[in-house]
C-alpha positions in Angstrom: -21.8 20.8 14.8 -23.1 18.1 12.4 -25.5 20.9 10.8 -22.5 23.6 10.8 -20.0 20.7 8.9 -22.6 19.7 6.4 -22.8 23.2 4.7 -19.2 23.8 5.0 -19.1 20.8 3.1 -21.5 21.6 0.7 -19.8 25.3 0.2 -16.4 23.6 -0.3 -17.7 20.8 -2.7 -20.1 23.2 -4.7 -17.5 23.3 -7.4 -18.3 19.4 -8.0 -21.4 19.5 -7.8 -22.1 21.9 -11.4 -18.6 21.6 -13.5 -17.1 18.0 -13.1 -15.0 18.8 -16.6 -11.8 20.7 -15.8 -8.2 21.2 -17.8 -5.3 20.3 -15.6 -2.4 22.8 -15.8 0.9 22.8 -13.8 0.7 23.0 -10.2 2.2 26.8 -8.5 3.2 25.4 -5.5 7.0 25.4 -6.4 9.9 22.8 -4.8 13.2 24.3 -3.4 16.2 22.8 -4.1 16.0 20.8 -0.8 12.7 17.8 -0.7 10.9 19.0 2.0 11.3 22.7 2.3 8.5 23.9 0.0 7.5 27.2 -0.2 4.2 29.3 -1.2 4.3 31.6 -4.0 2.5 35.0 -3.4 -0.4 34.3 -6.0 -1.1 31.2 -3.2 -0.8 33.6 -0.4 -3.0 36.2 -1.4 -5.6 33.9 -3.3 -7.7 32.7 0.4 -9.7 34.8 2.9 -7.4 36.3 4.9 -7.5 39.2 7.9 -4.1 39.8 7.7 -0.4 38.8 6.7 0.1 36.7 9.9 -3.0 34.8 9.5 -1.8 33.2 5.9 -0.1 30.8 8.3 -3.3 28.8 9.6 -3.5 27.7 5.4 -0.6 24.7 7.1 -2.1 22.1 9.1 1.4 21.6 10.6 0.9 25.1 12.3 -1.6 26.3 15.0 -2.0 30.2 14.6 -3.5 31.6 18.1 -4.9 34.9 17.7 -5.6 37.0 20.4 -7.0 40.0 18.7 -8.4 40.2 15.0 -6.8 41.2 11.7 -3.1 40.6 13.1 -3.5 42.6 16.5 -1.5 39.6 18.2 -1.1 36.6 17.0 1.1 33.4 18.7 2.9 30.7 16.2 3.0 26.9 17.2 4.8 24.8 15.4 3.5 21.1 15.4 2.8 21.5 19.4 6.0 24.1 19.7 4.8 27.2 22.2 5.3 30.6 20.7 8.8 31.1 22.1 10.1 28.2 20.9 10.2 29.2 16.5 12.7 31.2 14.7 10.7 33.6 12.8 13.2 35.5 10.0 12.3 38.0 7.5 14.4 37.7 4.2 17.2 35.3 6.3 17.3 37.6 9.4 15.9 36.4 12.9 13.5 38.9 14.0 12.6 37.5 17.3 12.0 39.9 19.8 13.9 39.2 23.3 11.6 40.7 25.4 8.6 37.9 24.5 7.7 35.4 21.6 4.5 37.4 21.7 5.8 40.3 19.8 7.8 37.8 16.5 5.1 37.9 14.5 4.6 42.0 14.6 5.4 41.8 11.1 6.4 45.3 10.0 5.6 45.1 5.9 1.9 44.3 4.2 1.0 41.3 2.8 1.3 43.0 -0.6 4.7 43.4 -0.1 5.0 39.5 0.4 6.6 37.5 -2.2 6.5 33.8 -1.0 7.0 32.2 2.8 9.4 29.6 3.3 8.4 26.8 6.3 10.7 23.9 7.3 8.8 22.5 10.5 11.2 20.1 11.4 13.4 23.2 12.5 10.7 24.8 14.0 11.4 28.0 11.2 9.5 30.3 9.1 11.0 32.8 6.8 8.9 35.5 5.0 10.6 37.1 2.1 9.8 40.1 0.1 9.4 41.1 -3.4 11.7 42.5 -5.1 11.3 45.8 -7.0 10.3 44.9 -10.7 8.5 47.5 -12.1 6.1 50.2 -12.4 2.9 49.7 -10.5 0.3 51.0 -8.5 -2.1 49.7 -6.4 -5.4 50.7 -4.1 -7.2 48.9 -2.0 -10.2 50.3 0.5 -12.0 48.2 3.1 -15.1 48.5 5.5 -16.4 46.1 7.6 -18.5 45.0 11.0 -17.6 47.0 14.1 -16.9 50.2 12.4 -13.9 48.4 10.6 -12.1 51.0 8.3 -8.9 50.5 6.3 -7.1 51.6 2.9 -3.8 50.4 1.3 -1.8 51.9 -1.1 1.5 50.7 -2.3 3.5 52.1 -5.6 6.4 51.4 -8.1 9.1 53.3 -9.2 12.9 54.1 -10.6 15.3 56.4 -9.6 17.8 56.2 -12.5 19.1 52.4 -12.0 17.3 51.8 -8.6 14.1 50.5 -8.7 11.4 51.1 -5.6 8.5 49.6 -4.1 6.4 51.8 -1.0 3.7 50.8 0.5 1.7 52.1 3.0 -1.8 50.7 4.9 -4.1 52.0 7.3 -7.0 49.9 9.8 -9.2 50.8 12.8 -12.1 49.3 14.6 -14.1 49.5 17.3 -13.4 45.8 18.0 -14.9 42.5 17.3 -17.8 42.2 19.5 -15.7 41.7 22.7 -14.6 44.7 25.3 -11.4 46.3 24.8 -10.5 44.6 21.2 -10.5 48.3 19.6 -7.5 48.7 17.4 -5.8 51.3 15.4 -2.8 50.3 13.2 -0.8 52.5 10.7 2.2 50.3 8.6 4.8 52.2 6.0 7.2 50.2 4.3 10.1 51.1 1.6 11.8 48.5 -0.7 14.9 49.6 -3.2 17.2 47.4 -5.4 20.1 47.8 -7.2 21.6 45.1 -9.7 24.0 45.1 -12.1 26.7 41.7 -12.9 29.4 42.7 -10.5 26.9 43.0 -7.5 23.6 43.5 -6.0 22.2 45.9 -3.0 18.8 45.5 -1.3 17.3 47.7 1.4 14.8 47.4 3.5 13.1 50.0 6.0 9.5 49.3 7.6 7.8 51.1 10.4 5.1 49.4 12.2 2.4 51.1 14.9 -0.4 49.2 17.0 -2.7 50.9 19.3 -5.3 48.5 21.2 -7.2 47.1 24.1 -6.0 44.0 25.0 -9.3 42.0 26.6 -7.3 39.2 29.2 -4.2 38.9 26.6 -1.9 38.4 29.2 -3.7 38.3 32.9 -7.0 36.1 32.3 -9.3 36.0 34.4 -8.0 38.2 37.3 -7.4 41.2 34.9 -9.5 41.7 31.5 -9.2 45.6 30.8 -5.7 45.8 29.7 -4.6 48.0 26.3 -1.6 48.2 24.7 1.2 50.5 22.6 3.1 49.0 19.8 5.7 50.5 17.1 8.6 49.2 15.6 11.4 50.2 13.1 13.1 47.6 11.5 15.4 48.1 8.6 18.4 45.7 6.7 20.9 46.5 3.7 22.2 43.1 2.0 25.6 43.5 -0.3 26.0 41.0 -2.4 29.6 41.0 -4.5 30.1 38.5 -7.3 33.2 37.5 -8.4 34.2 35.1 -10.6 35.6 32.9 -8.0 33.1 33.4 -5.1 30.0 35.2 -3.9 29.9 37.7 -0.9 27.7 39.1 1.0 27.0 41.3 3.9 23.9 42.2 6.0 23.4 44.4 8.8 19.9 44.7 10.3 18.5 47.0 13.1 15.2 46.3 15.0 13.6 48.9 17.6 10.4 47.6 19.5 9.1 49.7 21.6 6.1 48.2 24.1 3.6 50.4 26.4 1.4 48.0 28.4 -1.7 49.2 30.8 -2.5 46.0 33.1 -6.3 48.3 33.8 -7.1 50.9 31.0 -9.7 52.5 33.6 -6.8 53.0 35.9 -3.4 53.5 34.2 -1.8 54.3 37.1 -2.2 51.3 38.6 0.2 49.1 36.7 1.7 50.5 33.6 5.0 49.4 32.0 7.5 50.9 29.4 9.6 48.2 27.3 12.1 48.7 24.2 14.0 46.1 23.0 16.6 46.8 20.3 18.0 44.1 17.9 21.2 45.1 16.0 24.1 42.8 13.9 25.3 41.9 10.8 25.5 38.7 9.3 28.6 37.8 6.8 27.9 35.0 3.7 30.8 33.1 1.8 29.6 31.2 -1.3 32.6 29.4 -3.6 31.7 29.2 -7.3 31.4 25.6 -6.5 28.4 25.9 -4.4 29.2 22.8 -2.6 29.5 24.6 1.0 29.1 27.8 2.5 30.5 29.7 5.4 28.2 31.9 7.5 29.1 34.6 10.5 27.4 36.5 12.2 27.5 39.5 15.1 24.5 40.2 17.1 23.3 42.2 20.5 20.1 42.3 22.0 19.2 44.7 24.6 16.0 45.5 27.1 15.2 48.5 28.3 12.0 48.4 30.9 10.5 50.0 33.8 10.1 46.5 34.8 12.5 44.0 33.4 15.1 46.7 33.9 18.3 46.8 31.8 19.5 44.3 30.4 22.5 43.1 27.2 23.3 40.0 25.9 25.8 39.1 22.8 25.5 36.5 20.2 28.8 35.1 18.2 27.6 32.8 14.9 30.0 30.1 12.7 27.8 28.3 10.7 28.9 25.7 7.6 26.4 24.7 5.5 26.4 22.2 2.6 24.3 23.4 -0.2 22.0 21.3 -1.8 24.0 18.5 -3.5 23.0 15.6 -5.9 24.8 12.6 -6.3 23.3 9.5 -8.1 19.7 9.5 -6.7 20.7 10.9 -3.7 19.8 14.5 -2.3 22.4 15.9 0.5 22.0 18.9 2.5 23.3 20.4 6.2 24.5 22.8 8.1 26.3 23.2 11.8 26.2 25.9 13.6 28.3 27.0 16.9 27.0 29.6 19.0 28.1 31.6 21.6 25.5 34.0 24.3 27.5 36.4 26.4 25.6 34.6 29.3 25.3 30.9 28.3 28.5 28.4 26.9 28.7 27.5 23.5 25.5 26.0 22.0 25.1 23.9 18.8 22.9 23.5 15.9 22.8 21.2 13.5 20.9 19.7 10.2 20.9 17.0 8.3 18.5 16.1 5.2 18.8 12.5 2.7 16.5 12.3 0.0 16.5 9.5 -2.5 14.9 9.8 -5.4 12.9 6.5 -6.1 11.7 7.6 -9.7 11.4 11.2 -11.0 8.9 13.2 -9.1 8.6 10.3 -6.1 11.4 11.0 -3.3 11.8 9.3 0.2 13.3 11.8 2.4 15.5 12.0 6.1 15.7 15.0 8.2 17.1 15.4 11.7 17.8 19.0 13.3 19.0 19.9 16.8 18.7 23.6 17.9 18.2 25.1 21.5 16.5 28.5 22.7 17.5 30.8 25.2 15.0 32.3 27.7 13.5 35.4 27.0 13.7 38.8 29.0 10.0 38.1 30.1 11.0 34.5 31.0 13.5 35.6 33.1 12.8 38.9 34.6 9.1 39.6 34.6 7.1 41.0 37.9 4.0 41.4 38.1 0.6 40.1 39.9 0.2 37.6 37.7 3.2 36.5 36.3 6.6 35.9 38.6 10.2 35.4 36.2 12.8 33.2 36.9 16.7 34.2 36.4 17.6 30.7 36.7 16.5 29.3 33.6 18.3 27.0 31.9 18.5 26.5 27.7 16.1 24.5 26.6 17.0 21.8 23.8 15.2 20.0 21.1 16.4 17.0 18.4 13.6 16.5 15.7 13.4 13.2 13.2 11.1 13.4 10.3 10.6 11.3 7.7 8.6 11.6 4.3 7.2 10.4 1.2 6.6 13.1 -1.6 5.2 13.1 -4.8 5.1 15.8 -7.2 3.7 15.6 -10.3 2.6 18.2 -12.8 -0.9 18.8 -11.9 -0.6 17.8 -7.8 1.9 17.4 -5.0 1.2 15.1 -2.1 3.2 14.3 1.0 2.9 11.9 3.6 5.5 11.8 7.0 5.8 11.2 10.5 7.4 13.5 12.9 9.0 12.8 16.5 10.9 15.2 18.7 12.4 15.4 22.1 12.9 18.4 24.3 14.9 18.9 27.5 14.3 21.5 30.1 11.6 22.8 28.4 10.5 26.3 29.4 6.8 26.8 30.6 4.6 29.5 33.1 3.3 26.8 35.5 1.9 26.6 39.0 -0.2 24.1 41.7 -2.5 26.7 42.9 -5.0 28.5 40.8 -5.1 31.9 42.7 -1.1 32.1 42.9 1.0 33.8 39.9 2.5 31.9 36.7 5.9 31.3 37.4 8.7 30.5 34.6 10.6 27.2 34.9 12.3 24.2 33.4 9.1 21.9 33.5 11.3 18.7 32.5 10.8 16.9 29.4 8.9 16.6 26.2 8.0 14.5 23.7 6.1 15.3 20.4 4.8 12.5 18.1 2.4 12.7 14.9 2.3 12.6 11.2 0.4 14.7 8.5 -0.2 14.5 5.0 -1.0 17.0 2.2 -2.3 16.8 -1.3 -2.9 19.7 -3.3 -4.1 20.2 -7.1 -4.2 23.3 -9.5 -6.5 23.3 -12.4 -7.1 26.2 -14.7 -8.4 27.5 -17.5 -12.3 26.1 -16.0 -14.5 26.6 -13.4 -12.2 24.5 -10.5 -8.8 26.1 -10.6 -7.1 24.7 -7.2 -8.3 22.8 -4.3 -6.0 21.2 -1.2 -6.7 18.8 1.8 -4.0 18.8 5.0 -3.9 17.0 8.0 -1.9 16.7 11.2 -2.1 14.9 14.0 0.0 15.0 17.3 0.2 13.5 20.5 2.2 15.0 23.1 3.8 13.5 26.5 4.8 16.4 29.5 6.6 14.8 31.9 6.0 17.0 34.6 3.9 17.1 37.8 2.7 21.0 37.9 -1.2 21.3 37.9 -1.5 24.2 35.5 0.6 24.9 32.3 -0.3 28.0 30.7 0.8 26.9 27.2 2.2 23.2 27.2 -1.3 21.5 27.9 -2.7 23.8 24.8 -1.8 22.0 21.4 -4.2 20.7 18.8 -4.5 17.1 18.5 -6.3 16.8 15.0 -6.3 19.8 12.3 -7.9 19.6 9.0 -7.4 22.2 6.4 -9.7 22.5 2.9 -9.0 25.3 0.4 -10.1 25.5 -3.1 -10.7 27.9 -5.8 -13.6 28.3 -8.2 -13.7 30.9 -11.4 -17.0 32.0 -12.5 -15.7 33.9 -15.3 -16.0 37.5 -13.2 -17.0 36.3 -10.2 -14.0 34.3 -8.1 -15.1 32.0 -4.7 -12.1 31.3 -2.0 -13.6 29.0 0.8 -11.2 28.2 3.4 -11.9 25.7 6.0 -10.6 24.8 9.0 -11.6 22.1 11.1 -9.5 21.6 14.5 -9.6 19.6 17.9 -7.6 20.7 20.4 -6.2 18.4 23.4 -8.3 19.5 25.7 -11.5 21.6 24.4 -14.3 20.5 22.3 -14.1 20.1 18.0 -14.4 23.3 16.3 -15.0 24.5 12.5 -14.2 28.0 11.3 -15.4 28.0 7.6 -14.2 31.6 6.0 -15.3 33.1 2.4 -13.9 35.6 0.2 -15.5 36.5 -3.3 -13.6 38.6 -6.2 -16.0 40.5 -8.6 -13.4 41.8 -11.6 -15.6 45.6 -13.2 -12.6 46.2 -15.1 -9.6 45.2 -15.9 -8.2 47.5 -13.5 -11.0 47.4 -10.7 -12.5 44.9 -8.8 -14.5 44.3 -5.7 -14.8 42.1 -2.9 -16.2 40.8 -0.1 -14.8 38.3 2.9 -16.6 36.9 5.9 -14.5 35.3 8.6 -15.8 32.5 10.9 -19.1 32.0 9.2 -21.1 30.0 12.0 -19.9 32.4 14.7 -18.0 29.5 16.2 -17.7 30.2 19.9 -14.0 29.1 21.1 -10.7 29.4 22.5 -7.4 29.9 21.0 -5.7 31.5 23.8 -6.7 29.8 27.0 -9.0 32.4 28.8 -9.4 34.8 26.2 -12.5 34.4 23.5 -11.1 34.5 19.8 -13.3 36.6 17.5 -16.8 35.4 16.6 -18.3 36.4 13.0 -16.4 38.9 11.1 -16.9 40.7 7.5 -15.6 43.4 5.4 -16.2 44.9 1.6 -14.5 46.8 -0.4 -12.3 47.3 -3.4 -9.4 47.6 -5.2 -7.6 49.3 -8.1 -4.3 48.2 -10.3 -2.2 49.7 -12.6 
């Protein structure tokens, strides 16, 4: 390890070593109107080695992405110890988490090309991905080839249709795996973005269909059952209306989500155990905004429904008031909050509620409040699942969590640095636990849980020299179960210490992206991932590149009982217009 940290080190400080003179510039990382809420604009995104959309989410310390399978296959979100279940995940605004299992939220069903900037606010426990809007004319190609008889193209296009503009993009990726059995994959993604705008009102629609054929090696049923493979696709579409009026803004937004899941427990035996799942998610969300924009009124109407050859059949409806204060600034003071009232056809009326205070100090220095109570519902799995390894429970009860965080930021023209400590507390909190090895997970309210930690994150853009941006994160967490069940299958599994480096270096052609990523989780030993991705520019138009993922071959677990991916690489190139 000592050998492995000293050239990651020495890749991530090469810049230093050769060109100590740089020209600052302003920073890209961009400040909403809220303190904390920052977001990452897409040239950040797309800048850092990267296998696919979901995996630009392991750039936050605060966040622990667990990949199952590589290049997006499957990928689980924690949130600052949070399990997968527990995090709204919402594409342009809309909550796309799939009621069947957390497993399935982060099948995004669009490109990262077609990514504009992501939006995190951790003390909520909420990511929101949002799109790019159609501009202009473009067109773009990009081809890939890689270890294990990775192959995969991309092509995405601009376009108007008298006053609608469009974006389309499509991608393609196979493999044979990544060194383990049954990690083979075969993904196909299309997705189509219009826009029309004028100064009375504004239409955006979305439509995006997603399809995953794999093995699964131990996804679900480590260690008793390994050969397991999986069937994948999903439609999701949305239509926003926005009306502007002198007096007031309105819009409307209904979304439609089909998931359709075919799982093989033994892919040498299908017959053995085999099960069918589609989950629809359908609604539409209504927005009041006054021309003040001191307050806005949210509603919105939503079903969710499962049908499975082993959950079985099942509805529930959601009913939504929200209120929310819009940023507001008074003096040096920064206000902002929401409550929201919710009502599940099965479940009484459940609250959620925000609350942020910032005070500005001086300009670009801010000392900030925030304090956020929101519940979760069981899932379908949670409640209904049978099967030799896992046993549902219909008794479930909602499980609650308040979150403090406080923070100091500072944001500058050249850097951005934030420092804060984080506690939360969680009730009934929901868990596959057992006291015998050899007998099934079961589902249950394990008790309490408390989070506790702090992190801090400085980041710097240069330009114009060799150094153009480099960024250190850290988080740390310590987390109390207070529960008496031997084995947890995802409560024990949090990451005590993460550390994440990035940087940038421009050799006039030539552009380096290390990444590194250097974690220790609760209970397994210190690892470092170190990934690479160089940018050759030919032409203006054409380039070429090259990206190598886990660079010592790290051997470790992300997922407990099933081996992440060990070395990775891939070429190829791409072309503009």
């Amino acid at each position: 390890m000592v050998v492995k940290f000293f050239l990651a080190l020495v890749i991530f400080f090469f810049p230093f070593l050769s060109w100590p003179e740089v020209t600052l510039g302003p920073i890209i990382v961009e400040k909403k109107a809220s303190f904390r809420d920052f977001f990452l604009k897409e040239e950040n995104l797309c800048e850092f080695p990267s296998t696919s959309l979901e995996s630009i989410l392991d750039y936050f310390s605060s966040l622990d992405l667990r990949e199952r399978g590589s290049f997006g296959i499957q990928t689980d979100l924690s949130i600052r110890g949070s399990i997968f279940e527990d995090n709204k995940v919402l594409i342009e605004g809309v909550e796309v988490n799939d009621p069947q299992t957390g497993h399935f939220s982060l099948e995004l069903p669009f490109p990262q090309e077609a990514l504009e900037d992501l939006e995190l606010n951790p003390n909520t426990n909420e990511v929101n991905f949002r799109l790019k809007k159609p501009q202009e004319h473009f067109l773009h190609y990009k081809f890939f080839s890689g270890r294990h008889s990775l192959l995969g193209n991309s092509f995405s296009a601009g376009f108007f249709y008298n006053k609608v503009k469009n974006s389309l993009y499509l991608t393609q990726a196979k493999s044979k795996g990544d060194g383990r059995q049954d990690t083979d994959f075969n993904l196909y993604n299309i997705c189509w973005i219009s826009s029309y705008r004028d100064e009375a009102q504004e239409v955006n629609f979305l439509y995006s269909f997603l399809k995953k054929d794999f093995g699964a090696d131990g996804f679900y049923a480590s260690p008793f059952y390994r050969e397991e493979e999986e069937h994948i696709t999903q439609n999701f579409s949305y239509l926003s209306y926005l009306v502007k009026r002198d007096r007031f803004n309105f819009k409307l937004t209904p979304y439609f989500r089909r998931h359709f899941d075919k799982f093989i427990l033994d892919r040498h035996n299908p017959s053995f155990y085999t099960n069918y799942h589609t989950t629809y998610i359908y609604g539409v969300d209504f927005g009041f905004i006054p021309k003040s924009r001191v307050f806005s009124l949210d509603m919105g109407l939503r079903t969710e429904k499962i049908d499975s050859t082993n959950l079985g059949e099942h509805k529930r409806e959601r009913l939504l008031f929200s209120g929310r204060l819009l940023p507001q600034k008074i003096g040096r003071f920064l206000l902002e909050g929401s409550l929201s009232l919710i009502n599940y056809s099965d479940w009484d009326f459940l609250e959620k509620i925000y609350f942020s205070l910032g005070y500005f100090l001086k300009e670009g220095l801010s000392l900030d409040f925030s304090f956020s109570k929101f519940y979760r519902i069981p899932s379908f799995t949670e409640l209904f699942y049978l099967s030799p390894a896992n046993k549902g429970n219909p008794d479930l009860k909602v499980q609650n969590t308040k979150s403090w965080e406080l923070a100091l930021n500072l944001q500058k023209e050249v850097y951005r640095f934030k420092v804060g400590a984080f506690l939360k507390y969680q009730d009934d909190s929901i868990d596959w636990v057992k006291d015998n090895y050899f007998l099934p997970w079961e589902a249950k309210n394990v008790g309490k849980r408390e989070t506790r930690g702090w992190e801090a994150d400085l980041r710097f853009l240069f330009r114009e020299r060799i150094l153009q941006e480099i960024g250190l994160s850290y988080t740390y967490l310590d987390l109390e179960n207070k529960f008496s069940y031997s084995y947890s299958k995802y409560l024990f599994n949090y990451l005590r210490h993460k550390i994440v480096f990035t940087s940038q270096v421009n050799l006039k052609k030539i552009i380096l992206k290390p990444l590194l990523v250097l974690e220790k989780p609760e209970s397994l030993p210190l690892r470092l991932i170190a990934n690479l991705k160089v940018d050759y520019s030919l032409t203006e138009n054409i380039s070429i590149f090259g990206e190598a993922f886990n660079l010592f071959n790290e051997n470790y677990e992300e997922v407990k009982g099933v081996s992440s991916p060990g070395r990775l690489w891939r070429f190829g190139f791409e072309y503009q217009f």
